[in-house]
C-alpha positions as CSV (number, residue, x, y, z in Angstrom):
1,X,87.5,119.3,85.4
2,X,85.9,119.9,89.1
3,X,88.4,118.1,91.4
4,X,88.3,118.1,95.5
5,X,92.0,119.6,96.3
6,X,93.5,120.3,99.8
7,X,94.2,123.6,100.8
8,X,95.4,123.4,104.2
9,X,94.4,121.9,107.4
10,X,90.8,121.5,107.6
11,X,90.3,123.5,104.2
12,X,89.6,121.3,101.2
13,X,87.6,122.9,98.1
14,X,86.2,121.3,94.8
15,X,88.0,123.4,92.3
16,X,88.1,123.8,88.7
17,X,91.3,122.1,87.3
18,X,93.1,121.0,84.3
19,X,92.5,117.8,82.9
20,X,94.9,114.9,83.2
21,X,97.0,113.6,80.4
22,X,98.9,111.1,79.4
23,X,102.2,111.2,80.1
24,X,104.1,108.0,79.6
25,X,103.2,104.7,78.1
26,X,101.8,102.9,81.1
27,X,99.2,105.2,81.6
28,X,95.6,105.0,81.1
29,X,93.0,107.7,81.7
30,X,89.6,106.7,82.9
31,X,86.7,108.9,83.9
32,X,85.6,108.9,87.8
33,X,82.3,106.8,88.0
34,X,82.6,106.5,91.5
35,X,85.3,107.3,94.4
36,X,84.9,107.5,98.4
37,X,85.9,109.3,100.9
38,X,88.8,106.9,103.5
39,X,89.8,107.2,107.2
40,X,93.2,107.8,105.9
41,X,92.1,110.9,104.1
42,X,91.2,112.5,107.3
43,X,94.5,112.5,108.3
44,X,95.1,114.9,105.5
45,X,92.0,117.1,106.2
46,X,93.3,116.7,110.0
47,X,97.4,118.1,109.1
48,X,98.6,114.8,110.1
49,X,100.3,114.0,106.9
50,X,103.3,116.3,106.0
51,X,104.6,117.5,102.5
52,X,100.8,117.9,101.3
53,X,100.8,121.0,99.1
54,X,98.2,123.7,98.3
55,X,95.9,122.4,95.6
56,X,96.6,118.9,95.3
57,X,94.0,116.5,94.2
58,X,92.5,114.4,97.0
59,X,91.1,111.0,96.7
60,X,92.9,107.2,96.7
61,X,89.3,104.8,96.3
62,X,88.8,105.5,92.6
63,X,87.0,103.4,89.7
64,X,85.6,104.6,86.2
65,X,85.8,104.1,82.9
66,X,88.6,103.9,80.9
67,X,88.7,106.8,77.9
68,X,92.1,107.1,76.8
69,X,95.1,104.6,77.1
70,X,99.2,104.6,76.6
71,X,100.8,102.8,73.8
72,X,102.3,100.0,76.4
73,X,98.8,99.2,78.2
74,X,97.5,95.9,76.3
75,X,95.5,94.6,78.6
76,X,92.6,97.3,79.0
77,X,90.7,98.9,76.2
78,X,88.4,102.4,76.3
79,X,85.1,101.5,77.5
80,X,86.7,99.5,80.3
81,X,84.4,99.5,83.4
82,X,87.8,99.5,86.0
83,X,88.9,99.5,89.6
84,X,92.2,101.0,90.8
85,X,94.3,99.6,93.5
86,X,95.4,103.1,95.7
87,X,99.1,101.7,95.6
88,X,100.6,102.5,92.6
89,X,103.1,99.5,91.9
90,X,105.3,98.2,88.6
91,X,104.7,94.9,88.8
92,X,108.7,94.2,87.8
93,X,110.7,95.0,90.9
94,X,112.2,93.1,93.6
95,X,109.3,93.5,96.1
96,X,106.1,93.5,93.6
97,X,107.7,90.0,92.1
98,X,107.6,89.0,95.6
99,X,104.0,90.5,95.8
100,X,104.6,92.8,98.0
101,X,103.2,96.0,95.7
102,X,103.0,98.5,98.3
103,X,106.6,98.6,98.8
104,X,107.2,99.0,94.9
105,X,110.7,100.4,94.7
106,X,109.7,102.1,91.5
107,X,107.0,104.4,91.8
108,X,108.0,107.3,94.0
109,X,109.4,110.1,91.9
110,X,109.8,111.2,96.1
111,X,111.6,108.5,97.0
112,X,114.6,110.4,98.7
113,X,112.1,112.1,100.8
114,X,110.4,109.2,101.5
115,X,113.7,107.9,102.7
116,X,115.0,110.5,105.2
117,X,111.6,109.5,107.0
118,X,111.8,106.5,106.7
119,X,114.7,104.7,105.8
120,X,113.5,103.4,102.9
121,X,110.7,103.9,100.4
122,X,107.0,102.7,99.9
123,X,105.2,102.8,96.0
124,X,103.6,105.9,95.9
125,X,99.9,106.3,96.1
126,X,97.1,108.2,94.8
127,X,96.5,111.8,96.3
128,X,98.9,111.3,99.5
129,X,101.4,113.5,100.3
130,X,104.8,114.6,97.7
131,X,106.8,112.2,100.2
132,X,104.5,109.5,98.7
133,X,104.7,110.4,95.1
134,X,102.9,113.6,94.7
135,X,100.2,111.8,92.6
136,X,97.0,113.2,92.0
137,X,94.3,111.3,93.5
138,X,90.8,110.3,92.0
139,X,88.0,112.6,93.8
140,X,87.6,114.3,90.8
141,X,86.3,113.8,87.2
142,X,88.7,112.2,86.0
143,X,92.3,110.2,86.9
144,X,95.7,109.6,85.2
145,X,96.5,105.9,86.4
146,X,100.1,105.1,86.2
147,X,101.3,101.9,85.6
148,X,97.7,100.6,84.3
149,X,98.9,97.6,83.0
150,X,99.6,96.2,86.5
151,X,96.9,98.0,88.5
152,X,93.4,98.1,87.4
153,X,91.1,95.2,87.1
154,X,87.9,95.1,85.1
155,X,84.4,94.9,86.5
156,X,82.1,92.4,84.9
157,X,78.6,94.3,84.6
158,X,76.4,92.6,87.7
159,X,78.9,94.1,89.9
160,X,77.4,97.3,90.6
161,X,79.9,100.4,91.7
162,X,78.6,100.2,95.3
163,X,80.1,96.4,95.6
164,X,83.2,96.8,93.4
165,X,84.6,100.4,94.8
166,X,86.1,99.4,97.7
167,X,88.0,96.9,95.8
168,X,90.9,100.1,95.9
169,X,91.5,99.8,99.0
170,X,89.5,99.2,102.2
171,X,88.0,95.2,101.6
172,X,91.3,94.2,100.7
173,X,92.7,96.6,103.6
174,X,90.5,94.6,105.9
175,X,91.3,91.3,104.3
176,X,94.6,91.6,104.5
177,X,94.6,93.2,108.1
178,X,92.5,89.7,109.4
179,X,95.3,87.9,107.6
180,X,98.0,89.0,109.2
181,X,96.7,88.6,112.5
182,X,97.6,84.9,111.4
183,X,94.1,83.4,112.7
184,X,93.5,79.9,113.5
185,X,90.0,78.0,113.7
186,X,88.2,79.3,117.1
187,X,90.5,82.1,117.6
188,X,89.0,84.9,119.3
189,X,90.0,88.6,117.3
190,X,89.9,91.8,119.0
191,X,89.3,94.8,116.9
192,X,89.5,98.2,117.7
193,X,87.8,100.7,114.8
194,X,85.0,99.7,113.4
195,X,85.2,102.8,111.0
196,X,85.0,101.1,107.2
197,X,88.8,99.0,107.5
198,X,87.7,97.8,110.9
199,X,84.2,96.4,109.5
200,X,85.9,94.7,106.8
201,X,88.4,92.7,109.0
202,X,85.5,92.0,111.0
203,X,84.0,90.1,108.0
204,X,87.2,88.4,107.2
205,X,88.0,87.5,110.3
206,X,85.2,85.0,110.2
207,X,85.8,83.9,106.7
208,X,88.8,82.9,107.9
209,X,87.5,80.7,110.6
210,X,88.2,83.4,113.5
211,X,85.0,82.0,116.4
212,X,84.9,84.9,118.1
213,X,85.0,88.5,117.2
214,X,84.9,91.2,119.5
215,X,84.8,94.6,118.2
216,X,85.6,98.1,119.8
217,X,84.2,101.5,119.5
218,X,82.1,104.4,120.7
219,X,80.1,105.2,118.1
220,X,76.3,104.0,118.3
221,X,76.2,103.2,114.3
222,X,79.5,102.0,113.8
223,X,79.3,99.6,116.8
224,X,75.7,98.6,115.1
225,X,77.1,97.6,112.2
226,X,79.5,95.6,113.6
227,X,77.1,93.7,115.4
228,X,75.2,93.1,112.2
229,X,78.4,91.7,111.1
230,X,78.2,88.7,113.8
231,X,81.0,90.9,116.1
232,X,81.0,91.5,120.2
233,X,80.9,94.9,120.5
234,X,82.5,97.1,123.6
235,X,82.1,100.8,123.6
236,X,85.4,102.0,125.2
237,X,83.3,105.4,126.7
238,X,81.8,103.2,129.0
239,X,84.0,100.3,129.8
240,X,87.6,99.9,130.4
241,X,88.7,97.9,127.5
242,X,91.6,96.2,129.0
243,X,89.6,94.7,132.0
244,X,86.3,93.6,129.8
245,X,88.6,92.0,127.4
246,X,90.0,90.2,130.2
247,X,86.8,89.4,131.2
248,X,85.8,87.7,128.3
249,X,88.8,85.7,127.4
250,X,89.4,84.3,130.7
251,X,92.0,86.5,131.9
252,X,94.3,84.7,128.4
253,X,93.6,88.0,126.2
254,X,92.6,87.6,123.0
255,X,94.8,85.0,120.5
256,X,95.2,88.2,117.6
257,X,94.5,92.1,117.7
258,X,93.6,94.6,115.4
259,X,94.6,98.1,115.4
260,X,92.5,100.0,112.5
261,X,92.3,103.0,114.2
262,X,96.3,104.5,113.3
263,X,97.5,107.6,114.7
264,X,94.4,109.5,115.8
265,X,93.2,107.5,118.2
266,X,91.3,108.9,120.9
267,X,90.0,107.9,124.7
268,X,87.8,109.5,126.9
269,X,89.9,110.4,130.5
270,X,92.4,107.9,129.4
271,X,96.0,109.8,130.6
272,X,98.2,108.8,127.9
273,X,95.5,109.3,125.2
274,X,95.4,113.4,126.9
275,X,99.5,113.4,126.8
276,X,99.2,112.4,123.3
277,X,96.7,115.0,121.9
278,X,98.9,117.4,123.8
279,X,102.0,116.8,122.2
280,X,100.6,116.4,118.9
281,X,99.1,119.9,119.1
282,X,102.9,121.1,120.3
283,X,104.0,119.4,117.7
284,X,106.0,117.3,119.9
285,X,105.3,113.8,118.8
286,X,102.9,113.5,115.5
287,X,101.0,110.3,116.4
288,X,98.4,109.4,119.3
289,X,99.5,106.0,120.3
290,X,96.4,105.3,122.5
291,X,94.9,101.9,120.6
292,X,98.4,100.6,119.8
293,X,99.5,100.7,123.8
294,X,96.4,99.2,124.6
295,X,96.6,96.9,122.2
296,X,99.8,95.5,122.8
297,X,98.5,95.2,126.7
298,X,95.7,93.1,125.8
299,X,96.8,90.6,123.3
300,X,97.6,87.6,125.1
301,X,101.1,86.0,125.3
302,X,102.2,84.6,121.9
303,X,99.7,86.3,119.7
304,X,99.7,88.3,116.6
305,X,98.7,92.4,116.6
306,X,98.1,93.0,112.9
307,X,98.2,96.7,112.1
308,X,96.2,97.9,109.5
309,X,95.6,101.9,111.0
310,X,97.9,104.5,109.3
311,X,100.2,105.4,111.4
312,X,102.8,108.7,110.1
313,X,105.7,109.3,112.0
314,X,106.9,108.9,115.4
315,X,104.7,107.8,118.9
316,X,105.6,108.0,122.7
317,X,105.7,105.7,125.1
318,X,105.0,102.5,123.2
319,X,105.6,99.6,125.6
320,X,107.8,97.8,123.6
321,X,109.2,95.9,127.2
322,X,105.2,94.6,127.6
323,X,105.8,93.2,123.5
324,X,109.2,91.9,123.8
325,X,108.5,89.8,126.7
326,X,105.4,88.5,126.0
327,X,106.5,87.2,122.4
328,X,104.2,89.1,120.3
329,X,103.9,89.4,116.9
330,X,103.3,92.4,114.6
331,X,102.5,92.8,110.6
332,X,101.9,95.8,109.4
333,X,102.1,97.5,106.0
334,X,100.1,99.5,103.1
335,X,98.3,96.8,101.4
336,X,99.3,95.0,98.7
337,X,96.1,95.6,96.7
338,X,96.6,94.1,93.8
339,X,97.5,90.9,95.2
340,X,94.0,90.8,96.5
341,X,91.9,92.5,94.0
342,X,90.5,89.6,91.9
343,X,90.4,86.8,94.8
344,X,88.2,89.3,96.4
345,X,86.2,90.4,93.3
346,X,85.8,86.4,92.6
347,X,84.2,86.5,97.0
348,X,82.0,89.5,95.6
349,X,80.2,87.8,92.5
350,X,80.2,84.3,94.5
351,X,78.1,86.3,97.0
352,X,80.3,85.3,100.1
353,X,80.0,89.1,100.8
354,X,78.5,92.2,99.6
355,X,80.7,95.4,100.2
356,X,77.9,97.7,99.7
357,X,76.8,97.3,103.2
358,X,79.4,99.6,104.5
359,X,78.1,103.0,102.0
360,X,75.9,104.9,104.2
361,X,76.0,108.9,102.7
362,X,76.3,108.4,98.6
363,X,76.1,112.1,97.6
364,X,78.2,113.8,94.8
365,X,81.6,115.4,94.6
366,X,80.3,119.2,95.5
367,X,79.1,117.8,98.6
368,X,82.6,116.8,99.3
369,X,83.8,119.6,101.8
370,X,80.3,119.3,103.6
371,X,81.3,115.3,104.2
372,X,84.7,115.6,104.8
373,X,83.3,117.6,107.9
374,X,80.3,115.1,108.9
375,X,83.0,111.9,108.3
376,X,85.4,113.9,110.5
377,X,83.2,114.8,113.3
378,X,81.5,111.6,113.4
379,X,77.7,113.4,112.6
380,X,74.8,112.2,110.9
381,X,75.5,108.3,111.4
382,X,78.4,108.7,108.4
383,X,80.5,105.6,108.0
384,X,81.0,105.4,104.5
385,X,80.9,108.0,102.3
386,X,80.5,107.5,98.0
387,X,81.0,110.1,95.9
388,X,80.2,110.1,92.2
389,X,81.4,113.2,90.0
390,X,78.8,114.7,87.4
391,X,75.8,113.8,89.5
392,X,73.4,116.1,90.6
């Protein structure tokens, strides 16, 4: 099969592969109708994610159609039209019973190494690192699916691949992201990204009664679309964030914060945001902490910063003093995808929102490479990229 695999920093290739198999009970193997191209895989492309290995398969926003399935799965059958969650989670462990399925305890075959980073260890994921599993992931022709009896959920038919992809991961990523900045009716929501994750909790934000929304970002189209989406927008080039959000809020700050941006986060001129690029490329810290700093600055006293950005490993100069004494709040996590999967599904075919806004550049899997580049580099208005193997 023709697979996108990672190669090194910067270098990834569609290659010719071997075909998955089945290789326990639980597993299903479905043909790739549709996959996308995440924020979080840039971090890959980028060398921000260690233990990735030459050749591994890419790819953790994956649906298809279900060809070939293990004696234990009862609940599918082949011709399944299916979604599949990018955290891969038993559904019989302490922490999926409690619905928690990104922190399965059972699905990283990694999980000492996992550990030593750590301290303890998440489910493992589709095409993410060996310290995560060392799964391949779904930007290819076709995917092994572990556990399938817990994971993927079936798409009725008048739910078109654009609507139900992002199912996976980023709508429920958003979702969960505007829940746990804990909103109340009225609140106002700050939101820096609005890459994919941060237009979703946009959305959610005011389906869950959020009254303002203010949105932050430096990209003309991005900032757009968040606009479209009923945000406030501030372009951090031009305008000190802190002081405009100040502005805005009355001097209070807003009531919740949402960091999907994660551990490349950038600033024009901004000191810190230099120091940070600096001792990422020394290899002296492996996360630019930018948003997060300035995030936990704004947020007023008593509220919630919900972190949705991927963050990898360690970050300087976090002021943790400015958190502790102003009583703030943080969630954080992976999300628990399948906890979300048909709740959202059942938002999707009510029409309470159509995710298919967000895909800007469908294209197929050759092209990959090519839009790993423009996704990176922020070129050609890319926000969302779809990729579907076997087309021309």
């Amino acid at each position: 099969m023709r697979a996108l695999c990672w190669h090194g920093k910067g270098d990834v290739r569609v290659d010719t592969v071997p075909d998955p198999k089945i290789q326990h009970p639980r597993d299903a193997l479905i043909k790739i109708t549709a996959c996308a191209i995440c924020g979080s895989d840039l971090h890959l492309f980028d060398g921000y994610q260690p233990t990735m290995e030459d050749g591994d398969i890419l790819g953790h926003e994956n649906m298809g159609e279900v060809i070939e399935l293990g004696s234990e799965v009862t609940n599918l059958k082949v011709g399944d039209r299916v979604v599949v969650p990018f955290t891969i989670s038993c559904g019989q462990c302490f922490f999926c019973k409690k619905g928690l399925f990104s922190c399965c305890d059972r699905t990283n075959p990694n999980a000492e190494m996992a550990i030593k980073a750590m301290g303890h260890s998440p489910a493992g994921l589709f095409g993410f690192s060996h310290m995560l599993g060392g799964y391949a992931g779904g930007q290819a022709e076709y995917l092994r699916v572990p556990m399938a009896d817990v994971g993927p959920i079936k798409i009725p038919e008048e739910v078109s691949d654009e609507q139900a992809l992002f199912l996976s991961d980023i709508f429920p990523t958003g979702y969960m992201a505007a829940e746990n900045a804990q909103i109340e009716d009225g609140d106002t929501v700050a939101i820096w990204g609005c890459g994919p994750v941060g237009q979703f909790a946009i959305r959610s934000a005011f389906m869950m009664g959020a009254g303002r929304v203010i949105a932050i970002d430096e990209v003309p189209e991005r900032l757009a679309m968040a606009e479209a989406g009923g945000a406030e927008t501030i372009n951090f080039s031009e305008t000190d964030v802190y002081d405009e959000l100040m502005k805005r809020t009355d001097k209070r700050g807003p009531d919740s914060c949402i960091d999907a941006v994660g551990c490349e986060a950038s600033a024009h001129g901004a000191a810190d945001a230099t120091l940070d690029k600096v001792k990422a490329a020394a290899f002296l810290a492996t996360d630019r902490v930018h948003v997060l700093r300035q995030v936990i600055m704004s947020c007023r006293k008593g509220g919630t910063i919900s972190i949705p950005g991927v963050y990898i490993g360690m970050g300087d100069k976090i002021p943790i003093g400015a958190a502790m004494n102003k009583g703030l709040t943080f969630k954080t996590g992976q999300t628990h995808v399948q906890a979300y999967t048909k709740p959202l599904l059942d938002k999707i075919k009510e029409g309470k929102i159509d995710p298919s806004f967000v895909v800007t550049h469908p294209t197929n899997l050759e092209k990959a490479p090519e839009m790993y580049q423009r996704f990176r580099d922020k070129q050609d208005g890319v926000i969302r990229v779809m990729l579907r193997p076997g087309m021309i």
